[in-house]
N, C-alpha and C positions, 0 to 999 in steps of 0.2 A: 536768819530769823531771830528776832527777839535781840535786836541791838542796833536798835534804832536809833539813830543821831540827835533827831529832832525832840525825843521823852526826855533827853539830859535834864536837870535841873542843873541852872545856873544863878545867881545874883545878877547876871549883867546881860544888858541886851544885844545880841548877836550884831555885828557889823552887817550891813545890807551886802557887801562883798564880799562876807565870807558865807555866806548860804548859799547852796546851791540850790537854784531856784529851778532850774531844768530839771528837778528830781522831784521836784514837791507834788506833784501829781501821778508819777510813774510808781506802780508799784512792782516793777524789777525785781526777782530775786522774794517774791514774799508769795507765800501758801495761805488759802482760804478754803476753808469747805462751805460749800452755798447748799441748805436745806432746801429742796423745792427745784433743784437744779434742771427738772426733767421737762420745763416747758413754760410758758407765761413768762413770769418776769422775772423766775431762776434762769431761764433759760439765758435772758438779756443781761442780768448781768454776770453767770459764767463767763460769755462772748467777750463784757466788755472787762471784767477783769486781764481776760486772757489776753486781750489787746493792748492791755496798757504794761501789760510787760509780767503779771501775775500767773502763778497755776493755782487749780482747782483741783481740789476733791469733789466732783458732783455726789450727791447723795439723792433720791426722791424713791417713793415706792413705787411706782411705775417703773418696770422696766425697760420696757421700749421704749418709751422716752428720753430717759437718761443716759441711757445707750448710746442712744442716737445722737443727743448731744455730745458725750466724754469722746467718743469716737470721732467725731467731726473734728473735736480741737485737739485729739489725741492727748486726753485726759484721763487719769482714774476715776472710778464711777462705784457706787456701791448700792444697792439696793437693800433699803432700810426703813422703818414703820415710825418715825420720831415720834408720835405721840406714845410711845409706850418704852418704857424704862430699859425692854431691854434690847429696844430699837435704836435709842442713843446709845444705850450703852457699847452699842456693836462698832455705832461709827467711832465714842473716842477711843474706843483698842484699836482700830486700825489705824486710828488719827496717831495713836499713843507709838504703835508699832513700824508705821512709815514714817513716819517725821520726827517724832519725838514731842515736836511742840510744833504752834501753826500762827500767822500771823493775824489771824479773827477767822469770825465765821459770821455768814449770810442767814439771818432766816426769812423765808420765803413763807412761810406755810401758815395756811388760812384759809376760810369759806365762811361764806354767807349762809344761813337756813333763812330762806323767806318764808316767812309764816308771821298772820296777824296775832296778836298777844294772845287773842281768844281762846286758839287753837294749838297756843303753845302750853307746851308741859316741860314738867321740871327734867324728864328723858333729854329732853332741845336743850334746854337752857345745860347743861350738864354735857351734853354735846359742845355744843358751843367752846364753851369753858376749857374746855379739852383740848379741843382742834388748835384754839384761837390762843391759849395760853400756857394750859400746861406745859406743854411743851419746850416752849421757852425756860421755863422752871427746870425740866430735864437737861435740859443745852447747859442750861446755868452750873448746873451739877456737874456733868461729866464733860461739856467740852472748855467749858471758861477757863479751869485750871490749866490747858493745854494751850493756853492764848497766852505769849508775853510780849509786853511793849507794843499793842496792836490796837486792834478796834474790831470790836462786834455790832452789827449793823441787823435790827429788827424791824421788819413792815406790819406797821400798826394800818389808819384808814384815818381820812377824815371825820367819818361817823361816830368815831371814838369823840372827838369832842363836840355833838349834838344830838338830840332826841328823833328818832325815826319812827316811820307807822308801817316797815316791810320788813324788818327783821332783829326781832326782841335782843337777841341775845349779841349779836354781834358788835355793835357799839360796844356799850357794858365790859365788853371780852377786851376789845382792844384798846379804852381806858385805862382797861386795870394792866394791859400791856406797857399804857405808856410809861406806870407811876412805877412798874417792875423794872424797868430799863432803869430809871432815875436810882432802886434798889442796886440793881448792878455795879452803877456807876459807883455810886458810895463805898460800894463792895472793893472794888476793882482797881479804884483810882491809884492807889497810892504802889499799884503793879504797873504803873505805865499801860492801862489799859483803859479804852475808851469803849463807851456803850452810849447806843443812839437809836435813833428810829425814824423811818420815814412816815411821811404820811400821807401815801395817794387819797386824790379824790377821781371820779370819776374818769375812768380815760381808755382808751380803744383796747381792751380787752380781748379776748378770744370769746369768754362770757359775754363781753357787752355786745360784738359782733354778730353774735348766733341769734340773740333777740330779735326777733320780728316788730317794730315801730313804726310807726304812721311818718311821715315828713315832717307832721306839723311836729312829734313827740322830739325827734332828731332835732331840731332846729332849736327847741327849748332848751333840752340837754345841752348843745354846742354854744347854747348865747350864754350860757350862767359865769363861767368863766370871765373873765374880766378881757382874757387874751379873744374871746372869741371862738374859742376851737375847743375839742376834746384831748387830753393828754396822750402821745407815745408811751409804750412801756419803755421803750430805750432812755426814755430823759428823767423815768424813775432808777432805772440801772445805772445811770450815770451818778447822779446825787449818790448813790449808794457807793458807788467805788471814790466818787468822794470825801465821802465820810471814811472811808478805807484806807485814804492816802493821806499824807504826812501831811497836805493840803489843809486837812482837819483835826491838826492837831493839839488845837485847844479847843475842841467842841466836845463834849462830854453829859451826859445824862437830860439830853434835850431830844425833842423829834420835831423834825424838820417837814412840815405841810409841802407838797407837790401838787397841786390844785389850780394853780394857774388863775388865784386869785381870786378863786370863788368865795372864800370866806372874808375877803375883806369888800365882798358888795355888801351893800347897803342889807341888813336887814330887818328892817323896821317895814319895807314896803312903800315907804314914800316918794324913793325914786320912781319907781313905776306908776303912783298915780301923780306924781309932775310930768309924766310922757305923755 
């Protein structure tokens, strides 16, 4: 951990034979703690760290979850509150005490409040803000310092960059997530350390699952995309251990949309009255 090949600064450009290119996406031999480890899309990308040659620290507040994951891949696991100071605080003493130092961390952690403006109060929006950011803020504090030569990887939303009528606060929330990562990065860079974000849109949740929808509703949902279809959580955990891996190595204080091209239709409407 934390001597990494690929962070060198050099003057001169690497020879194409002397990189080892079978490595550039293997994260061998490199520690991650994934916030959120306990299910959804911590869960996926746990799995797919662990596959690519990585270990984990799972952390999430659910127990059984978590568990059940760490256990499966015969991982450590810790059960821990990240929105509260001394919920981080816990994971970087243990982070501080098993490892010493770690090669990034995953944050996973977010929700949605649907609620129309009307009926929102400053309690939600303060909610929001919390779940959807502070947090991040906390991580920033106690586990960044614990990251060298690595990459920190945060799930922001598509909603972050447009205006919505089902849930005030959460756009807003993960905006100002995106522009804190770009803080990060500024923070960070000059440690061999990289901060990024993804940005799912819409895609086969466990949430979006449980909803009850009409055919015709499914059908709308599934065309907006440009591919046709609704998103994997695995091909967001993917992107994510790619930003992880040596692969993204000069990617830094940007967030990277997983949308499958929904945001580059047309939105003015004129394609749909040319149909």
């Amino acid at each position: 951990m934390g001597n990494d090949p690929y962070n060198e600064v050099s003057a001169q450009p690497s020879p194409a034979q002397n990189v080892d290119h079978a490595s550039l996406f293997s994260l061998k031999g490199r520690v991650y703690a994934v916030l959120g480890a306990g299910g959804g899309i911590g869960e996926h990308v746990t799995r797919t760290i662990v596959g690519m040659g990585g270990r984990v620290l799972c952390v999430d507040i659910n127990l059984d979850g978590v568990s059940a994951v760490a256990d499966s891949l015969q991982m450590p696991f810790l059960v821990s509150d990240v929105t509260t100071e001394e919920g981080m605080n816990r994971i970087a003493r243990l982070v501080a005490a098993k490892y010493g130092q770690i090669d990034g961390y995953v944050d996973v952690i977010g929700q949605m409040h649907r609620r129309s403006i009307s009926d929102y109060g400053l309690a939600d929006w303060d909610l929001d803000f919390k779940v959807n950011l502070a947090h991040a803020f906390l991580a920033a504090r106690s586990l960044a310092p614990l990251v060298t030569n690595g990459s920190i990887v945060h799930v922001s939303s598509v909603v972050g960059s447009h205006g919505g009528l089902v849930a005030p606060g959460y756009g807003p929330s993960k905006a100002a997530l995106q522009v804190w990562v770009k803080q990060l990065a500024a923070e960070h860079g000059s440690r061999g350390v990289r901060v990024n974000a993804v940005a799912p849109g819409l895609f086969l949740s466990p949430r979006y699952v449980a909803k009850e929808r009409t055919s015709r509703d499914t059908r709308i949902l599934a065309g907006r995309p440009l591919l046709g279809r609704l998103g994997q959580p695995y091909e967001i955990a993917a992107t994510i251990a790619f930003l992880l891996s040596p692969a993204a190595g000069y990617i830094t204080g940007t967030t990277i949309p997983i949308e499958g091209g929904t945001l580059s239709r047309d939105s003015t409407g004129l394609d749909e009255l040319a149909v």
